[in-house]
Each structure stands twice: as structure tokens, then as C-alpha cells.
C-alpha positions, -999 to +999 in steps of 0.1 A: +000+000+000+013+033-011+023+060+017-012+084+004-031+052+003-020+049+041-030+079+049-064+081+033-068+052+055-057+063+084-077+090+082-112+074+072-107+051+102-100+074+126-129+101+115-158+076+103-176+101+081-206+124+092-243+125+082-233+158+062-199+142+046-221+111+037-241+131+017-218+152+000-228+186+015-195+194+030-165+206+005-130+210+002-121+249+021-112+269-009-073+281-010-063+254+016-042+232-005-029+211+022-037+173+010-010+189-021+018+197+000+021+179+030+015+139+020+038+122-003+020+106-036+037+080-053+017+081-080+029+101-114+017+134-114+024+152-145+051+175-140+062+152-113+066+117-129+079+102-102+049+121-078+063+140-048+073+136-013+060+146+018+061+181+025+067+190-010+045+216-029+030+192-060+039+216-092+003+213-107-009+236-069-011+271-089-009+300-069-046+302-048-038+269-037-059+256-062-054+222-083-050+230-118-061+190-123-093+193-106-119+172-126-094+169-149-085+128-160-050+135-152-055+140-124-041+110-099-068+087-088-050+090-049-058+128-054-092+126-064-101+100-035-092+131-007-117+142+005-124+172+027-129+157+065-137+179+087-114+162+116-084+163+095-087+193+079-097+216+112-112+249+108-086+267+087-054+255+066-019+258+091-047+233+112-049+211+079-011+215+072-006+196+110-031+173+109-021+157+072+017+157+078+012+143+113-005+115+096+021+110+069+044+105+095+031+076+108+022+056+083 
């Protein structure tokens, strides 16, 4: 199992997801960006063949802290399975930043 896949994991397990995430009202916080630095991702990004490690800016993160891949089929299958959780990403993004690489550090 690959590091992200770990932590996706990790982090499902540990916050089982709400009546609101279930449902898909809840969405990523807009400029956070975190899940795109902080994990590693083995998986080829483009620009990044050889994907990124852990506390590494991913090259397709443009300048809001947006993805440029977003809904996009390039973009890696790891990526698109991170969801916004409300546990892991707290209420604003140094909280996310914490949470996420605290996670990739044990796994």
C-alpha cells in the first residue's frame, strides 16, 4: 500500500464520516491546499513523474492553492479519492497543514 493510500486510510478510520460528509454537502475549504503539500503521492503526477514527497509543494498547486487538475483525468486517482474531513482538515489550513503531515508521518 502506497504511503497516500496509508493515509487516506488512516484518516477514514480514525474520522468515520458524518451525516453531512455522507451526503456530500461538505466541501474541500477553498485556498487550503494542504492534501498537495504535506502527503507524499507516489503516483505520477504530470510534471512530477515520479509524484512527490511529503512536504513537497505538488507543481500542478497554482498560486490560490488551487489544483490545476481538478476534474481533470489526469489527475491522480490517490488525489481525487481526498476528501475534505472535517477532523483532519480543522477549521482553517496551518490546522490542515498539521493534521495531514502528522499523519504522513506515521504511516
Amino acid at each position: 500500500m502506497r504511503s497516500t493510500d496509508k493515509l487516506i486510510a488512516v484518516a477514514a478510520a480514525a474520522s468515520p464520516a458524518t451525516e453531512a460528509q455522507a451526503s456530500g454537502h461538505l466541501d474541500c475549504r477553498p485556498g487550503c491546499g494542504a492534501c498537495c503539500i504535506a502527503p507524499s503521492i507516489s503516483s505520477p503526477i504530470p510534471g512530477m513523474p515520479e509524484g512527490k514527497p511529503a512536504g513537497v509543494r505538488c507543481v500542478q498547486l497554482d498560486s490560490d492553492h488551487l489544483c490545476k487538475l481538478f476534474g481533470s483525468p489526469e489527475r491522480p486517482a490517490v488525489c481525487a479519492r481526498f476528501d475534505f474531513d472535517a477532523d483532519l482538515c480543522g477549521t482553517h489550513r496551518d490546522e490542515a497543514l498539521e493534521r495531514i503531515t502528522a499523519l504522513e508521518q506515521m504511516t
